[in-house]
NUTIBA-715291 format. One record per residue (C-alpha): x, y, z. Coordinates in steps of 0.02 Angstrom, whole numbers, padded with zeros to 5 digits, always signed. Each point is the difference from the previous one (the first is absolute). Example, Ala and Ser with C-alpha at 12.3 -4.5 7.8 and 13.67 -1.06 7.14 Angstrom:
<nodes>
+00615-00225+00390/+00069+00172-00033/
</nodes>
This chain:
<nodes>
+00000+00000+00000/+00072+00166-00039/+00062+00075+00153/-00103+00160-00015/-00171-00102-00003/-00012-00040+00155/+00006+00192+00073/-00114+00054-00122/-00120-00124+00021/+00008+00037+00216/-00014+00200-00079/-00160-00067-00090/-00088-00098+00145/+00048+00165+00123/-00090+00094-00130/-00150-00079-00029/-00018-00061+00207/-00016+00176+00016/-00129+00012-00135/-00091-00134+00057/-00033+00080+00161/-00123+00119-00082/-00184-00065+00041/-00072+00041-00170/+00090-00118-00123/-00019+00115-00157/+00109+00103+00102/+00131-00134+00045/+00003-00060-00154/+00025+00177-00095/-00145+00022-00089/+00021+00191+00012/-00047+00169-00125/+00057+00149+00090/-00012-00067+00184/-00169-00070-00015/-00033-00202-00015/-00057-00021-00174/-00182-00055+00016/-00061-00171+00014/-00101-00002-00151/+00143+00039-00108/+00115-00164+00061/-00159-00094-00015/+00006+00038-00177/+00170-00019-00001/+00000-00186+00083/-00141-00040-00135/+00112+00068-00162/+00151-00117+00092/-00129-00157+00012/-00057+00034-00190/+00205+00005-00054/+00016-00150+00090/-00133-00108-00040/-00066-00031+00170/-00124-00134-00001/-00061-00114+00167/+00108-00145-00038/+00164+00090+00020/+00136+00006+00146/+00060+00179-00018/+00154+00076+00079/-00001+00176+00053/+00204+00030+00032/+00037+00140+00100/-00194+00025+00050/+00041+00124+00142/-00165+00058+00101/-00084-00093-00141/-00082+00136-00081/-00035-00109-00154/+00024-00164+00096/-00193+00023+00060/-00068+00030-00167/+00077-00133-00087/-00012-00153+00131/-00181-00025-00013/+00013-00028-00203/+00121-00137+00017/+00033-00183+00075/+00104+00051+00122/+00126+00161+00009/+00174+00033+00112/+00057+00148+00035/+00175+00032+00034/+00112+00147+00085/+00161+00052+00078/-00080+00083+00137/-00108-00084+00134/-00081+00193+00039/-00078+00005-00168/-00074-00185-00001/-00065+00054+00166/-00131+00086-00090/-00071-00168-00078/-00104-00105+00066/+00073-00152+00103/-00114-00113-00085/+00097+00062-00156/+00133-00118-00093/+00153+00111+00050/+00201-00038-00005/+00110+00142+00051/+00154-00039-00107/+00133+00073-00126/-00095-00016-00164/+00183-00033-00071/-00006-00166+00099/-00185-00055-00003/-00022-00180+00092/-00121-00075-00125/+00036-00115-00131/+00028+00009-00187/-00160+00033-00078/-00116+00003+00176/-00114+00164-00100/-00090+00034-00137/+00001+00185+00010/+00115+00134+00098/-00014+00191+00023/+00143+00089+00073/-00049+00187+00001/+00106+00126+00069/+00157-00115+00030/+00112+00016-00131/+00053+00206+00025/+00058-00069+00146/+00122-00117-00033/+00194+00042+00000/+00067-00014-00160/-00061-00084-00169/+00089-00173+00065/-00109+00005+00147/-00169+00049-00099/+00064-00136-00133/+00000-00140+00151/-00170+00073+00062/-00100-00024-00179/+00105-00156-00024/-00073-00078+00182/-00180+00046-00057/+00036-00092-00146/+00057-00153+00059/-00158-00011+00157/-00124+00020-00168/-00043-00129-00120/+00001-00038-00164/-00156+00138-00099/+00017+00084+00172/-00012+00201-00016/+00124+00121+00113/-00046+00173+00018/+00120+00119+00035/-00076+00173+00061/+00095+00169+00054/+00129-00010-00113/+00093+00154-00047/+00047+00019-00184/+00202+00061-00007/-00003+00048-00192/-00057+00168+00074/+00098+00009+00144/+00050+00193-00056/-00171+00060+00012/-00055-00099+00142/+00152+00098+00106/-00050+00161-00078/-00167-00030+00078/+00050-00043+00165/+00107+00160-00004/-00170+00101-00040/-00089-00067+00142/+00155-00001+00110/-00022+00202-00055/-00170+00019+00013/-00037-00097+00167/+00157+00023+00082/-00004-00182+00048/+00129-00159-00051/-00108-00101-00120/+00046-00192+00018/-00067-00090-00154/-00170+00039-00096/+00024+00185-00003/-00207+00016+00038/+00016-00093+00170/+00026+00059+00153/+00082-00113+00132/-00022+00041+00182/+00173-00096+00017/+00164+00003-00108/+00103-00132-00031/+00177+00002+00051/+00074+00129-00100/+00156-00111-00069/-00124-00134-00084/-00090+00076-00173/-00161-00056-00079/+00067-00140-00125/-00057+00024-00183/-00024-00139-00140/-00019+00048-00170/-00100-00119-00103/+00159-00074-00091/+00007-00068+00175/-00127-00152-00009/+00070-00047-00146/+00134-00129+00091/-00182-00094+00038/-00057-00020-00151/+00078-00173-00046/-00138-00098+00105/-00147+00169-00018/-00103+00098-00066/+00012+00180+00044/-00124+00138-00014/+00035+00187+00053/-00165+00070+00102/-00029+00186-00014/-00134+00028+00143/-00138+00108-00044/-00128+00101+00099/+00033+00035+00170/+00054+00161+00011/+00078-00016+00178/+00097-00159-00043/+00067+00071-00169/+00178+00025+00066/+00115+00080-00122/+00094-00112-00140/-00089-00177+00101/-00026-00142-00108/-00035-00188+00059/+00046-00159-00083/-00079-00152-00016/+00105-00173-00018/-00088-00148-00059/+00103-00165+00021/+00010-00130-00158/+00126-00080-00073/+00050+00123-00135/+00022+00167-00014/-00043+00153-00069/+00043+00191-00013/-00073+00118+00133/-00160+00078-00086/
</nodes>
């Protein structure tokens, strides 16, 4: 393991503990537009356009890695089999139910076997991750816990072909607010992250290294004005046999 995981992942799980001490989970989990929790309603909808991408039907065993106060955990349980949630921090799977299937683990070491789901959201994870080697071994993990015609969707990721305008935003709003913007320049968080670790961004180009065994299909969400966070796409994995080019 590289020798600058482990502290980053203990950086992480202080992080989000503290998060996770927050009694309304929107708020824990960062579902923020200018201080305020985005409204229920609108990550409703949001859980239901995830559930279309992915297929959801009531025979499936889904995976929701990285599922934090499970914000989209609750909506998506009842339309499966059976769901797990997993998370670093104990704080934020707190907030779920203890009749709940929950794991607190590393999602870059997930103790299931090869092929144990049929679909897997991770939304919200992959900013977060060190470098591109670590993000690689995080997609690569979801991949190996979901079988064959199994769909992975990827959510929060930040596009880096437009890295230059995406800092020339944050500097407006660093301007214009006066505050240090971590992230999606049109959320506030009520707690930064350690300054030394940066919000990681993956260009496209990036799921590319998956595409010998998937499918891949960028996701441009639409139509939720407090969740359209500036230069956000998602991407959606499905696992076969052969390949394609990212759409």
């Amino acid at each position: 393991m590289d020798n600058r995981l482990g502290p980053h992942l203990n950086s992480l799980r202080r992080e989000w503990n503290g998060s996770g001490a927050t009694p309304d989970p929107r708020v824990a989990a960062r579902y923020l537009c200018n201080g305020q929790a985005v409204p229920s309603p609108v990550l409703d909808a949001l859980s239901r356009e995830i559930a279309s991408h992915l297929d959801l039907s009531s025979r499936d065993v889904l995976l929701d890695a990285g599922c934090g106060s499970g914000v989209h955990f609750r909506n998506l349980a009842p339309l499966v089999a059976r769901a797990i949630g997993v998370d670093l921090s104990l704080p934020m799977l707190s907030h779920l139910s203890t009749a709940a299937s929950i794991v607190n683990a590393d999602i870059g070491r997930l103790p299931f076997r090869e092929e144990t789901f049929d679909k897997a959201l991770c939304f919200g994870v992959l900013q977060y991750a060190l470098d591109e080697s670590h993000a690689e071994t995080l997609v690569a993990e979801l991949l190996r816990v979901t079988r064959p015609g199994g769909r992975v969707y990827l959510g929060g990721v930040v596009n880096a072909e437009t890295a230059g305008e995406w800092e020339k935003q944050q500097r407006a709003n660093r301007h214009a607010t006066g505050r240090s913007w971590l992230g999606y320049p049109l959320r506030v968080f009520r707690k930064r992250s350690p300054s030394h670790r940066r919000t990681l961004l993956l260009a496209p180009e990036f799921f590319s290294r998956f595409l010998g065994g998937c499918r891949g299909l960028i996701l441009r969400p639409m139509g939720y004005p407090e969740l359209q966070y500036h230069l956000r796409f998602d991407i959606l994995l499905t696992k076969e046999g052969k390949g394609t080019a990212i759409q």
